[in-house]
C-alpha positions as CSV (number, residue, x, y, z in Angstrom):
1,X,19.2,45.4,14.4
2,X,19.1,43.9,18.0
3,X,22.5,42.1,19.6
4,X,20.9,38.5,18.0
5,X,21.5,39.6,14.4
6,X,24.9,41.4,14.7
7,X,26.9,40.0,12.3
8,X,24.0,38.7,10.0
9,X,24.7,41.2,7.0
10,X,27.9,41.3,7.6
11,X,28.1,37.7,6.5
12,X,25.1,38.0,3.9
13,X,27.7,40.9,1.9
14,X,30.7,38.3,2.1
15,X,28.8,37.0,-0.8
16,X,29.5,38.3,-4.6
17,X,26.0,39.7,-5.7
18,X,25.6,36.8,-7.8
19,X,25.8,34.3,-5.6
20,X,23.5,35.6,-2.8
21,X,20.8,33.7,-2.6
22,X,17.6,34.6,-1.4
23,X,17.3,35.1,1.9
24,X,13.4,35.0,4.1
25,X,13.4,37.2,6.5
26,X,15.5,40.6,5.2
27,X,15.6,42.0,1.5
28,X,19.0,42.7,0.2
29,X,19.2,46.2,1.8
30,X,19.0,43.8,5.2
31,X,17.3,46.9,7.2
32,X,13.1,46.2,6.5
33,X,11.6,42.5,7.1
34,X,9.7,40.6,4.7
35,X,6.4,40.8,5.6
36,X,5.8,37.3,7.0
37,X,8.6,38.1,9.5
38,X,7.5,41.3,10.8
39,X,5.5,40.1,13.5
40,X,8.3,37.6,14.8
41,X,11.2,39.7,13.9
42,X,10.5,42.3,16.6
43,X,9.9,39.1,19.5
44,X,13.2,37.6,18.2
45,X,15.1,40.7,18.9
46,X,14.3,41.8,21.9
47,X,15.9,38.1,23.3
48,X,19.7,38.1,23.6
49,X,21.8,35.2,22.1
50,X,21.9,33.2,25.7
51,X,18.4,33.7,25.9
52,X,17.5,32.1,22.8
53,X,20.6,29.7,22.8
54,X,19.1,28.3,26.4
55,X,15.7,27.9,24.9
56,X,17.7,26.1,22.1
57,X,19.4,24.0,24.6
58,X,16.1,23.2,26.2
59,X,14.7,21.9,22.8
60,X,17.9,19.5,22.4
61,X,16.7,18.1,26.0
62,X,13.6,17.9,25.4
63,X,13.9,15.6,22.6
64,X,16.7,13.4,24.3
65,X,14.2,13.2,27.2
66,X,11.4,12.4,24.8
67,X,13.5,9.7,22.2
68,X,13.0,12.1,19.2
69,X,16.5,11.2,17.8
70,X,17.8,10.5,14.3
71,X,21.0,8.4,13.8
72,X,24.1,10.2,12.3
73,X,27.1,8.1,11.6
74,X,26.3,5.6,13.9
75,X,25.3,8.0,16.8
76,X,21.6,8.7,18.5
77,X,21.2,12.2,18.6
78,X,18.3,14.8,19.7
79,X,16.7,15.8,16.4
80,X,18.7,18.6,15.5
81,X,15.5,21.8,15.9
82,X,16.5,26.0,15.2
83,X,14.5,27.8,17.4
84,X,13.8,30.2,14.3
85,X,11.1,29.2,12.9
86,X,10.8,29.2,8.9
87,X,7.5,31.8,8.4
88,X,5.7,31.4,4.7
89,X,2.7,33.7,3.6
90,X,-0.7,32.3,3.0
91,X,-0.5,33.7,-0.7
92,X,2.9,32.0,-0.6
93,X,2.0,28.5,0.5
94,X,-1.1,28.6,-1.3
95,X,1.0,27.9,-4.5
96,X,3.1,25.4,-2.8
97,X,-0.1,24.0,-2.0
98,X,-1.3,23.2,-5.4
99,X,1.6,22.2,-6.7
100,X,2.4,19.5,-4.6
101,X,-0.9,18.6,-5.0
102,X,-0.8,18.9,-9.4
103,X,2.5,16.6,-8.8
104,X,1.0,14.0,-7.2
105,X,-1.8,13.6,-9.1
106,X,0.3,13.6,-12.0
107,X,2.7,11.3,-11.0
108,X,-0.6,8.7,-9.3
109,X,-1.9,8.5,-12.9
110,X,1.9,8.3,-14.2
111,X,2.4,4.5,-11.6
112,X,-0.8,3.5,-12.8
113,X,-0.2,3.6,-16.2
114,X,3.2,2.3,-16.2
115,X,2.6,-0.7,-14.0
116,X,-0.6,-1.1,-16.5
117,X,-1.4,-0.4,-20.3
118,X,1.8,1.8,-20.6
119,X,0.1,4.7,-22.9
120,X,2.7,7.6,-21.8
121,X,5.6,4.8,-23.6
122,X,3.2,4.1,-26.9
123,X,2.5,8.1,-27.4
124,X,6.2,8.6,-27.3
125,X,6.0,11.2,-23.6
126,X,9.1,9.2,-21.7
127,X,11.1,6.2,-23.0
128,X,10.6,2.9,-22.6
129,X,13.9,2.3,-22.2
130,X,14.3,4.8,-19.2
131,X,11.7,2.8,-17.3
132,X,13.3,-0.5,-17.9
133,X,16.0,0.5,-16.7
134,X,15.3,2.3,-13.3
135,X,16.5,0.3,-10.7
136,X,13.1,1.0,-8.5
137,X,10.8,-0.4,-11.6
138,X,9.5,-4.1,-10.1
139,X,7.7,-5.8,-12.7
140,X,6.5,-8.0,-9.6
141,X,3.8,-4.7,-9.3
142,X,2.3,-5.0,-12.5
143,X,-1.3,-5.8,-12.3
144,X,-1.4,-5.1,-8.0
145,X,-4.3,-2.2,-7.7
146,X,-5.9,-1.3,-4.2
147,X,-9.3,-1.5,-4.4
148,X,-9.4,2.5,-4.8
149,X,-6.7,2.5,-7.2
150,X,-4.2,4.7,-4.8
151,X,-0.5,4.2,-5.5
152,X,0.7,7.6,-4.0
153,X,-0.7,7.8,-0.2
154,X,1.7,9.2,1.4
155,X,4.4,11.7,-0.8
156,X,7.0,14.1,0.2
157,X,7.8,16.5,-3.1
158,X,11.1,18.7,-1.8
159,X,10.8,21.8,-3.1
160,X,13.2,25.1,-2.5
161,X,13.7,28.9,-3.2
162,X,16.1,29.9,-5.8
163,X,18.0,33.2,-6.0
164,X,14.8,35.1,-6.8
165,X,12.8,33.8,-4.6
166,X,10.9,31.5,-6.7
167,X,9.9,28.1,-5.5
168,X,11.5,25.2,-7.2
169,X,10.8,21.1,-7.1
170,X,14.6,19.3,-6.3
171,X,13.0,16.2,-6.1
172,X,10.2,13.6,-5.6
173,X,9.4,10.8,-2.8
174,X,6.7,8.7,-3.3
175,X,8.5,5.5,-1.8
176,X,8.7,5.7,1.8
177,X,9.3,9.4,2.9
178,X,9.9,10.4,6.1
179,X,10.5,13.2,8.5
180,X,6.7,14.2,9.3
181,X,6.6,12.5,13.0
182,X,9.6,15.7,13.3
183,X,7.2,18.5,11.9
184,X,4.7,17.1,14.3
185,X,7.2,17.2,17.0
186,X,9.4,20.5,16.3
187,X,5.5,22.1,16.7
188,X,4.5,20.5,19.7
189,X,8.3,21.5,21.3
190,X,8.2,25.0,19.6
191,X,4.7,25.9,21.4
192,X,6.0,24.7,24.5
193,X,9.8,26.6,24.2
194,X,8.0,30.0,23.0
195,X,4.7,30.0,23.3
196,X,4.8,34.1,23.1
197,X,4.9,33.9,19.5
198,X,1.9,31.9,19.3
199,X,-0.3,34.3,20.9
200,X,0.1,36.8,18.6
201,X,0.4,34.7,15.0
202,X,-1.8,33.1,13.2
203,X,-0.1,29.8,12.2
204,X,-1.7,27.3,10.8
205,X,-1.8,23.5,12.9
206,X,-0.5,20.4,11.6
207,X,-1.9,18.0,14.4
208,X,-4.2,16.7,11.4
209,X,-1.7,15.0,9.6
210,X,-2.6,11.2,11.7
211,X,-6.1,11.8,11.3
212,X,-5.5,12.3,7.2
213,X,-3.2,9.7,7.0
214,X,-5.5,7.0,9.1
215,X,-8.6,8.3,6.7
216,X,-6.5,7.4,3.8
217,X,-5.4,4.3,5.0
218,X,-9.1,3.1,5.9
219,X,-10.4,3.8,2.2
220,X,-7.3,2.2,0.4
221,X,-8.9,-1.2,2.1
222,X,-9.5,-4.2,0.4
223,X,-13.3,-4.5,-1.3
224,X,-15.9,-5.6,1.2
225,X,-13.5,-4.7,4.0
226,X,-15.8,-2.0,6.3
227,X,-13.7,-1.9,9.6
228,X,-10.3,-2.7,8.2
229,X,-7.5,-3.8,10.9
230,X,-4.2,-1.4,9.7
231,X,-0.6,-1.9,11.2
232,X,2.6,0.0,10.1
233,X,5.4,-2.4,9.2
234,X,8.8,-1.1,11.0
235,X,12.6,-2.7,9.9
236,X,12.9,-2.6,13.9
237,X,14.5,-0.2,16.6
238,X,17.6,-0.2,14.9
239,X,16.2,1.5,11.9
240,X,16.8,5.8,11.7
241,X,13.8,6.8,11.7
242,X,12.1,4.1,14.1
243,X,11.0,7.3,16.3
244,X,8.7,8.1,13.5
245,X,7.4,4.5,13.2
246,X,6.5,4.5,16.7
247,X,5.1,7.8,16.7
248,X,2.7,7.6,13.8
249,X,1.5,3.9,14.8
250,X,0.5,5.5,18.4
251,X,-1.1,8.7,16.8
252,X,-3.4,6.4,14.6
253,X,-3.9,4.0,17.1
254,X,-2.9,1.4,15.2
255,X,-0.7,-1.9,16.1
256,X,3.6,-1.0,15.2
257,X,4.7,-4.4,13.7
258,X,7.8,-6.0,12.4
259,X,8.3,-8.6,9.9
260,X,8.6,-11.6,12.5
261,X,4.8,-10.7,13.6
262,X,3.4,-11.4,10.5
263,X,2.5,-14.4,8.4
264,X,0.6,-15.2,5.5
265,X,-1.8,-18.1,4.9
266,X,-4.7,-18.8,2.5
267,X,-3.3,-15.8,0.4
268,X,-4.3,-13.1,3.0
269,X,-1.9,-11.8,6.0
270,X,-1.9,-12.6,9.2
271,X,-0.6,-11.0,12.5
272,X,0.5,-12.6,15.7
273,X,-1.0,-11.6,18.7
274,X,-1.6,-12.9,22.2
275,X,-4.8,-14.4,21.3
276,X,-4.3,-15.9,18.2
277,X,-3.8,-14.8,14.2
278,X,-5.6,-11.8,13.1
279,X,-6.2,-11.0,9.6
280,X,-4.4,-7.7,8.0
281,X,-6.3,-5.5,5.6
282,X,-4.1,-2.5,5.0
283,X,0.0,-2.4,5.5
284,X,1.9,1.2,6.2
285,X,5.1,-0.2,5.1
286,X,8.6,1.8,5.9
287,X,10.7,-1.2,5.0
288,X,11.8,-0.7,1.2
289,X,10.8,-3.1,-1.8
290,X,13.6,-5.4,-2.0
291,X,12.8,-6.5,1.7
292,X,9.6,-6.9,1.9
293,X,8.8,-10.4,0.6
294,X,11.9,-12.9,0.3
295,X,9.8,-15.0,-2.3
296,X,9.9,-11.9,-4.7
297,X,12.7,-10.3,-3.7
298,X,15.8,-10.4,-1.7
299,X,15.6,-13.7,-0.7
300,X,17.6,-13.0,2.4
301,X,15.2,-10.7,3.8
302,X,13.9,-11.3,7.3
303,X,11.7,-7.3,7.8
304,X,8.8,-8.7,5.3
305,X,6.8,-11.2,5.2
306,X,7.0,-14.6,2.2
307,X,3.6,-13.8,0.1
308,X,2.6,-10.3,1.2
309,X,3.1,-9.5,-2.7
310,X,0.7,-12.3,-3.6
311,X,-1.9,-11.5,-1.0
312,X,-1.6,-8.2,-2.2
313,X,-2.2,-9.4,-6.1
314,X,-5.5,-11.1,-4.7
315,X,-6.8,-8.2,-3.4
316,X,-6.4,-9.5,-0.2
317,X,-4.1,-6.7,2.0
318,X,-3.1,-3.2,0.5
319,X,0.7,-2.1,0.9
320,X,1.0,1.8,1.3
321,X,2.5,3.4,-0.5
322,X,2.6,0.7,-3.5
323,X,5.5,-1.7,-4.5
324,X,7.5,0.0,-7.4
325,X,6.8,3.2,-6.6
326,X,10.4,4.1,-6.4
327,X,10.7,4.1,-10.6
328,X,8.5,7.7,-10.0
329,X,11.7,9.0,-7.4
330,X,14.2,8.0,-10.1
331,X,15.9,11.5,-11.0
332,X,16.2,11.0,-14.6
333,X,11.8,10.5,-14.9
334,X,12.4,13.4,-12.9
335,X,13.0,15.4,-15.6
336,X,9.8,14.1,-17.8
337,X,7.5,15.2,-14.7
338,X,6.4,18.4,-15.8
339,X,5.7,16.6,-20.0
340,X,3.6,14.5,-17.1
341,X,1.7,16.7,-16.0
342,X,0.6,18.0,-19.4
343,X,0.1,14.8,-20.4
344,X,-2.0,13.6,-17.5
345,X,-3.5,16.5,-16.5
346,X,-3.9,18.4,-19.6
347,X,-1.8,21.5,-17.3
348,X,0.9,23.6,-17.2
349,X,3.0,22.9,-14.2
350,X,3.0,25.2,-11.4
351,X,5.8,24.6,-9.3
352,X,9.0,24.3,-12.0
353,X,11.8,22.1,-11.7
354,X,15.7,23.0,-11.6
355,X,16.9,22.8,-14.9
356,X,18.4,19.5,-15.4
357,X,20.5,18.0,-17.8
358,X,20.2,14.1,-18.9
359,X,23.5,12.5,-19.3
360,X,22.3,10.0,-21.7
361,X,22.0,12.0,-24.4
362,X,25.6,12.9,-25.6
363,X,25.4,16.8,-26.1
364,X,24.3,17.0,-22.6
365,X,26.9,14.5,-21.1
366,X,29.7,16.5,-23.4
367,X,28.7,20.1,-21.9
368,X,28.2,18.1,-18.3
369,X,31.8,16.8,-18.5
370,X,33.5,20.5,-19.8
371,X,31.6,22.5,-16.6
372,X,31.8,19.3,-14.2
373,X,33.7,21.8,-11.5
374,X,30.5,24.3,-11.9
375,X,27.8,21.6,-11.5
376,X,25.6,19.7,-9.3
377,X,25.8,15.9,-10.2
378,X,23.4,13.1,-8.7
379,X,22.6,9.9,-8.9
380,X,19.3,9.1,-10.5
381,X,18.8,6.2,-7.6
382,X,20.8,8.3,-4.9
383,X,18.8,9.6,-1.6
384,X,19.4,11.6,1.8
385,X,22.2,13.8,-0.3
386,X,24.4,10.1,-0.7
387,X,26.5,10.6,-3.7
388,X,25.5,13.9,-4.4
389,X,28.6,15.8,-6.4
390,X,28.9,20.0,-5.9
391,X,31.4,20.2,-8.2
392,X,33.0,23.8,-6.6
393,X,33.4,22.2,-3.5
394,X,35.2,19.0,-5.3
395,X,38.9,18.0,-5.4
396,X,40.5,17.4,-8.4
397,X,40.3,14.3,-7.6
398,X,36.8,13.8,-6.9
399,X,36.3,15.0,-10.6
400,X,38.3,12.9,-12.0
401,X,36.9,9.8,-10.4
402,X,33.2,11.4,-10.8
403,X,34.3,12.2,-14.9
404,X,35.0,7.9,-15.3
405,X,32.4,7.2,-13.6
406,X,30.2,9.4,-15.7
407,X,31.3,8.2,-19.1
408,X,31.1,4.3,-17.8
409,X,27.0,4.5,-16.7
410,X,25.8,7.8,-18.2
411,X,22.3,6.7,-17.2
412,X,22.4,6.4,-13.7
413,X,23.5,10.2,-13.5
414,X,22.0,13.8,-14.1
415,X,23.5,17.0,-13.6
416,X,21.9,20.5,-12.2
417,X,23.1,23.7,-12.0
418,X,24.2,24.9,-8.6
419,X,21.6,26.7,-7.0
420,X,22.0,29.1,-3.8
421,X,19.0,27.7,-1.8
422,X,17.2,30.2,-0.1
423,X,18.9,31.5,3.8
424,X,17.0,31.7,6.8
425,X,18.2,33.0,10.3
426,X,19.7,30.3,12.3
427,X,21.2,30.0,15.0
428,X,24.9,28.7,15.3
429,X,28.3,28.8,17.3
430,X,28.7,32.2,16.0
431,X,25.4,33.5,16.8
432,X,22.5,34.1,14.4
433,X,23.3,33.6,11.0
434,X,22.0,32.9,7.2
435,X,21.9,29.4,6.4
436,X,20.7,27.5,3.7
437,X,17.4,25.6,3.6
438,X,15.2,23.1,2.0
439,X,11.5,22.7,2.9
440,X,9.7,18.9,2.4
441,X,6.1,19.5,2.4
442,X,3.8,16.3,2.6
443,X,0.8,15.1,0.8
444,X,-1.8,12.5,1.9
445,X,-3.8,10.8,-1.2
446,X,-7.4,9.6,-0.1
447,X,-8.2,8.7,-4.1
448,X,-10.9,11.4,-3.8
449,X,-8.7,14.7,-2.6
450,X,-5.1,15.3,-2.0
451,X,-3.8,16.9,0.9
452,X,-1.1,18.8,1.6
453,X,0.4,19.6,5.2
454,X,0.2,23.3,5.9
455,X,4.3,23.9,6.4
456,X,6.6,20.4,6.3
457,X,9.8,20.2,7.1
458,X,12.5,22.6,6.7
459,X,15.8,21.0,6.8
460,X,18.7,23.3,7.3
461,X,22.6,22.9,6.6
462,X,24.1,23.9,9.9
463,X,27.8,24.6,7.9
464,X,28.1,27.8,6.1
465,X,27.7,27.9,2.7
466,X,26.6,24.0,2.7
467,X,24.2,23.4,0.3
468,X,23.3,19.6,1.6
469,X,20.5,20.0,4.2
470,X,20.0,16.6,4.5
471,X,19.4,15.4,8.2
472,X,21.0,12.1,7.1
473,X,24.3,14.6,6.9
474,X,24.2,16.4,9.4
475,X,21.8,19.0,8.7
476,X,19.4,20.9,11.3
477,X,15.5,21.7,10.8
478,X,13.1,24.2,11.7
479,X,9.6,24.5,12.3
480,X,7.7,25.6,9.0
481,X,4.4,28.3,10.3
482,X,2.0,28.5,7.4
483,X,0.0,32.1,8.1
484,X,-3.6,32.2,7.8
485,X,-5.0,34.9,6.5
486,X,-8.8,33.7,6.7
487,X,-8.9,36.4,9.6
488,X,-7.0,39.5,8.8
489,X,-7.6,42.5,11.6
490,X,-4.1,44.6,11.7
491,X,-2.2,45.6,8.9
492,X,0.2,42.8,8.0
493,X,-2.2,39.9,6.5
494,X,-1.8,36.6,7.8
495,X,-1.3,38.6,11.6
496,X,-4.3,38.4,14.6
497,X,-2.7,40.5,17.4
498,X,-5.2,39.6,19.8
499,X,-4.2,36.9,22.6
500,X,-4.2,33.1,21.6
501,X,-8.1,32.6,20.5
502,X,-8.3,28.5,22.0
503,X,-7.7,30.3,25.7
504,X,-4.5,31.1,28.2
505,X,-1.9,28.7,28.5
506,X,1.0,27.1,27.0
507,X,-1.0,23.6,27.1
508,X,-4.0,24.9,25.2
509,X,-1.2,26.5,22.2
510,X,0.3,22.9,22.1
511,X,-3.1,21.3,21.6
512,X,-4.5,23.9,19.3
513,X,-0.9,23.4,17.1
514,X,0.2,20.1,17.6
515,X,-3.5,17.7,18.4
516,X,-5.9,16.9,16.2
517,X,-9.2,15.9,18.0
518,X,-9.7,12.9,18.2
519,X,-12.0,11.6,16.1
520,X,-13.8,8.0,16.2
521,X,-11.8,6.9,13.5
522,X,-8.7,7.3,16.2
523,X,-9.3,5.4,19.5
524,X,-7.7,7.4,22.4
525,X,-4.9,5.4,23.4
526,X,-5.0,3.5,27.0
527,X,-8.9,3.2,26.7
528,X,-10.0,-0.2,26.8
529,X,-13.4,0.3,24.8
530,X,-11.1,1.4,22.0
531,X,-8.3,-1.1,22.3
532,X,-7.5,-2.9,18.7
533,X,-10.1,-5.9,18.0
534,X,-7.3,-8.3,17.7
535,X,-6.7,-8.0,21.5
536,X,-10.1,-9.2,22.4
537,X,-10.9,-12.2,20.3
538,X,-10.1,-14.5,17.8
539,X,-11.4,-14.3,14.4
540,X,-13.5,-17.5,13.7
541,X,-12.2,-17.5,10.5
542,X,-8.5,-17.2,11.4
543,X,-6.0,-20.1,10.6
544,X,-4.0,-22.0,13.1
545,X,-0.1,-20.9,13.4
546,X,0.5,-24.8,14.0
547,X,4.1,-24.1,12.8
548,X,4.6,-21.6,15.4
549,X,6.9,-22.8,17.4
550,X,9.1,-23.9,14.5
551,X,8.6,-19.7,13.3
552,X,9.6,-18.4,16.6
553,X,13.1,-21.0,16.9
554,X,13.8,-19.5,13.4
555,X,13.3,-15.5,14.5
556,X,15.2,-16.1,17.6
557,X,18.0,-17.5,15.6
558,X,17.7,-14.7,12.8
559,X,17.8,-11.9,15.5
560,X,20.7,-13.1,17.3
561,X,22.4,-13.3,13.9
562,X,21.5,-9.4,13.4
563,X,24.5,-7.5,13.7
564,X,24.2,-5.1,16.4
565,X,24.6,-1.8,14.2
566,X,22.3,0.4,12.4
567,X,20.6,-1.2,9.5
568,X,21.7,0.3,6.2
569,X,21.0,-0.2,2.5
570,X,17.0,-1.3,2.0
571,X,16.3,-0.4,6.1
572,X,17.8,3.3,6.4
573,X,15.2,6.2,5.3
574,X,16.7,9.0,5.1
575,X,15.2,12.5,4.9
């Protein structure tokens, strides 16, 4: 191997044979490549480690310069970005593909039914009980339906590679998941940092994603609505992933609002703008259930809105994704998702899950409790890695705590084996390493098709040996490339050698990668012709705000009354 992967085996054999996980690029004789990684193996390794740490370096500044941060522990810092990219096959992806698709379909009919006539409970395929009881089931949802029946628009289904290689579902997000503005990002940074590698792979763009979710957004819109006005709803600039809230709102072209700018009247929603109230048809929400409407739920709330949820009940505004959604990311239905599938869908699942155990039943919680030190324990509620157990890396103590804890609220905890998530090449302080992985791929619903985003995000765990890849802890990323192999002219499929096809220059592999065109659904930003209707006139049929100036005394107050810190539980989303 090249000076950049010295070392590399060497740390891959530390391992006992059992516990080496899979790694991407190198088989376990570490000499050949894997076949995705043969045409960027031999690029990588002609670079030194400076080389490729300065191009690293020049990632980190790029996406100070740029604002592309995530908050950890109460510190703005550059998305963390490996200049490694993560390389899947088209054969590989294509069965990601459909199963992220098969599991969202699946788990849309599984909302609608359990926020309506309940037939998975009455033929006995999940408990009642176990919906009851999940602390993200809001009976305030029952009844709500867009008028194209779409709970799911947005999901982000985590999958991973066990020891053999398989892919494997860890989890599902169908609440508010984030981390796509980063995939967007990481490949418009990546074509700019090595554009080489671009010229001779085929990798498939992911500049689409605004133009799928904006299409999505349009045909969730209330009935009778043609030309509906959509905003996304932020917590604020003190909310994590406020970057991505910003960045998504521009690529739509569509107005970034917070709680204080809207109202609601009449039973519909209203936004405040500089030329009077303008009716909402169609909410992206990333503010969490229990804040969005003080009248239903936390009463405290100022990042909704009072009576979004009953404009929403009168058909009058849709909220993407769908209130409630969260009882579909609780960990324990988790465990009923594939009996879903079957049930909904009449097939067998394609993309497995880890073998979980349910602590409610007492022979699971018994064997749970005798191998708690060889376990994985979660919360069924718990996100971004919080409260997540590895019981080899736990102290006695942390067992014995975790052990009470487990016996008093059996329910609220399931158990998985630990498994060695699949190793890519990463750089670190001691030069190119293995390191463990994750990969977030997201789907877009429309109600006719669902799409999946070639790639996602690959979250990495920068420690060695860390299983937790969570960017909420600390973990790194990578830019996912999905090959194509529609063109196949050398011998490794999935591999054009000839020069970039869209023309010379970096600027035409950023657009080809990282720009969808734009399309008249998405007015180019800055031009006047497409600027959002609400900045040109006045709705005849809009109501006064005559209690405006009472509204705006009250926000001023409530935001000097905001504690100058990062917003946490109901605000945070992390990914």
């Amino acid at each position: 191997m090249g000076s950049l992967f010295d070392g590399y085996a060497a740390t891959r054999s530390r391992r006992r044979s059992r516990e080496r996980p899979w790694d991407e690029m190198f088989p376990s004789d570490s000499v050949s490549v894997r076949e995705p990684y043969r045409e960027l193996y031999p690029a990588l390794a002609r670079m030194t480690q400076d080389e490729l740490r300065g191009r690293t370096d020049a990632l980190a500044s790029s996406y100070l310069a740029q604002g592309v941060t995530f908050d950890f522990a109460g510190e703005e810092r550059p998305f963390p970005l490996d200049a490694v990219p993560r390389v899947i096959a088209a054969r590989e992806w294509n069965v990601v593909e459909a199963g992220v698709a098969q599991r969202v379909r699946a788990l849309e009919r599984f909302l609608g039914d359990v926020y309506g006539p309940q037939n998975c409970v009455r033929d006995g395929v999940i408990p009642a009980a176990l919906i009851s009881s999940s602390s993200h089931f809001h009976r305030q949802a029952a009844g709500i339906v867009s008028a194209n029946g779409v709970r799911i628009h947005v999901a982000g289904i985590d999958v991973i590679r066990d020891e053999v290689g398989d892919w494997r579902v860890l989890e599902d997000n169908v609440r508010v998941p984030s981390g796509v503005s980063y995939v967007i990002s990481n490949r418009r940074v990546m074509a700019q940092t090595l554009p080489e590698l671009f010229t001779s792979m085929r990798v498939r763009p992911v500049g689409d994603y605004p133009n799928r979710l904006l299409q999505a957004l349009r045909a969730s819109a209330p009935e009778g609505v043609d030309e509906p006005n959509i905003v996304v709803l932020t917590p604020g600039v003190y909310n994590s992933a406020y970057y991505e809230h910003t960045l998504l709102a521009r690529l739509m072209g569509v107005e970034l609002v917070e709680g204080r700018d809207l109202f609601c009247s009449g039973g519909r929603v209203w936004m405040r703008t500089t030329a009077g109230p303008t009716r909402v048809d169609v909410i992206y929400r990333r503010v969490d259930d229990e804040f969005l409407d003080p009248q239903q739920f936390r009463p405290d709330s100022v990042l909704g809105a009072p009576g979004l949820m009953l404009a929403a009940r009168l058909g009058h505004v849709t909220i993407a994704n769908a209130v409630g959604n969260g009882v579909a990311d609780d960990k324990l239905v988790y465990t009923y998702v594939p009996d879903l599938i079957r049930y909904y869908l009449g097939e067998e699942p394609i993309l497995p899950n880890v073998d979980t155990w349910r602590l409610e039943e007492p022979e699971a919680l018994a064997e749970v409790l005798d191998r708690l030190d060889q376990l994985v324990v979660k919360p069924v509620d718990g996100s971004g890695g919080k409260g997540l157990v590895v019981g080899p890396d736990a102290s006695r103590g942390e067992l014995a705590d975790l052990r009470a804890r487990l016996l008093a609220d059996p329910r609220g905890w399931i158990a998985q084996p630990v498994v060695q998530l699949s190793t890519l090449p990463t750089l670190v302080e001691d030069g190119m390493r293995p390191r463990h992985a994750d990969l977030r791929p997201f789907a877009v619903n429309d109600g006719e098709n669902v799409w999946v985003l070639p790639g996602g995000l690959t979250r990495v765990a920068l420690p060695e040996g860390q299983l937790v890849v969570n960017s909420s802890q600390g973990g790194g990323s990578k830019d996912t490339w999905v090959l194509d192999d529609s063109v196949t002219t050398g011998p490794v499929a999935g591999i054009v050698p000839s020069p970039n096809p869209s023309g010379a220059g970096v600027g035409s592999i950023v657009a080809d990668q990282a720009t969808a065109p734009v399309t008249a659904a998405i007015p180019l930003l800055g031009d006047g012709a497409a600027a959002s209707p609400h900045h040109r006139h006045r709705p005849e049929s809009s109501p006064q705000d005559e209690d405006a100036p009472v509204r705006q005394q009250q926000q001023q107050q409530q935001q000097q009354q905001r504690p100058s810190r990062r917003p946490t539980r109901g605000e945070a989303e992390p990914c």
